[in-house]
C-alpha positions in Angstrom: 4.9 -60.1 -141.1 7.9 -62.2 -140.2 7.4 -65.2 -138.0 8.5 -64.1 -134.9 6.0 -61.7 -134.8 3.7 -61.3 -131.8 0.3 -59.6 -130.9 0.8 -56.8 -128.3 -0.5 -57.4 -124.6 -3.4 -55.1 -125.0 -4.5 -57.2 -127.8 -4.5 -60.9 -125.6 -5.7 -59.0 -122.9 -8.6 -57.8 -125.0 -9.1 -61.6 -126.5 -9.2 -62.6 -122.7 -11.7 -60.2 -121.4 -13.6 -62.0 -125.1 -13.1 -65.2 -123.6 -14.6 -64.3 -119.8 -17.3 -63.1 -121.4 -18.3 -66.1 -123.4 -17.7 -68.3 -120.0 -20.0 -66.3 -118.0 -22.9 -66.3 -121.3 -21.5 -70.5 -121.5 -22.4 -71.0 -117.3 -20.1 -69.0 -115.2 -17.6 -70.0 -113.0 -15.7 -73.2 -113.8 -14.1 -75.6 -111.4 -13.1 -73.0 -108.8 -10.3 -71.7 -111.5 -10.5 -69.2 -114.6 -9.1 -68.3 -117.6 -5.4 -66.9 -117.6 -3.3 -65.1 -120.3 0.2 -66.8 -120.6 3.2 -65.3 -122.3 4.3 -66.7 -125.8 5.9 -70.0 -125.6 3.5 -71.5 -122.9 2.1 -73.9 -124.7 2.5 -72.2 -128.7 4.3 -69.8 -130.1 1.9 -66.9 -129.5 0.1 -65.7 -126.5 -2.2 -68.4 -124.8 -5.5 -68.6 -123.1 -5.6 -71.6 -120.5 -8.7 -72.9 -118.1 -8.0 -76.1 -117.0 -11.6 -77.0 -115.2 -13.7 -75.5 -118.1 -16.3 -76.4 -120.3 -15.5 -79.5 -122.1 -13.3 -78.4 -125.7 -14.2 -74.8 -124.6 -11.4 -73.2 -126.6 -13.5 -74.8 -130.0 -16.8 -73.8 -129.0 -15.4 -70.0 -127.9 -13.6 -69.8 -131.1 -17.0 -70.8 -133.2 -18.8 -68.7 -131.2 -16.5 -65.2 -131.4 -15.4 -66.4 -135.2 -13.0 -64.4 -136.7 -15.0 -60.9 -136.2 -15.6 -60.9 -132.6 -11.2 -61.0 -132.2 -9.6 -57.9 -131.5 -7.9 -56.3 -135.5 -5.2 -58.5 -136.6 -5.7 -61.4 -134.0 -6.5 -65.7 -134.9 -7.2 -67.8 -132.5 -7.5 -71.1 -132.9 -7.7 -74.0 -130.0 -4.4 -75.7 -129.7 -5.7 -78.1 -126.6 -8.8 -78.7 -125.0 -8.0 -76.2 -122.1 -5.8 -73.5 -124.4 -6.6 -71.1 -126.6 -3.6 -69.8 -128.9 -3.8 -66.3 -130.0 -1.4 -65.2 -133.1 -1.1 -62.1 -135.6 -3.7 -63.0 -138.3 -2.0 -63.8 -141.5 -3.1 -62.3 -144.9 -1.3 -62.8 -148.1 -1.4 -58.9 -148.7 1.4 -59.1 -145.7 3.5 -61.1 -147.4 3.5 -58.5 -150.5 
């Protein structure tokens, strides 16, 4: 793994149809607005899941709530703002072997 690397789209696509999901089971819709995918660099260096107008630290509670089994194979997530969810290749020191 190098550290440029990046998930592929199908992978935070999948992580966003994870995250709609947990919004509908968390209330529904949110503010008139609702989660979007963002390219790398938005607001991290990997792919980003934003909602401006969600649950309060929704990123945190999604991220508890998925933990690391729920992600698509080789995905972490981790919150990087309350409204943003940053999605990155999982690291394992086997990789770096």
């Amino acid at each position: 793994m190098s550290d440029t690397e990046q998930l592929t789209r199908e992978q935070a696509e999948q992580c966003l149809a994870t995250v709609r999901e947990w919004l509908v089971k968390a209330g529904g819709q949110w503010a008139a607005d609702e989660a979007k995918l963002y390219d790398p660099g938005f607001h991290c260096n990997g792919w980003a899941i934003a909602l401006e107008g969600g649950p309060e630290e929704w990123p945190w509670h999604v991220s508890q709530a998925v933990g690391e089994e729920g992600w698509p194979d080789g995905v972490f997530a981790e919150p990087v703002a309350s409204w943003c969810l940053g999605l990155y290749v999982e690291w394992s020191p086997r990789s770096k072997a």
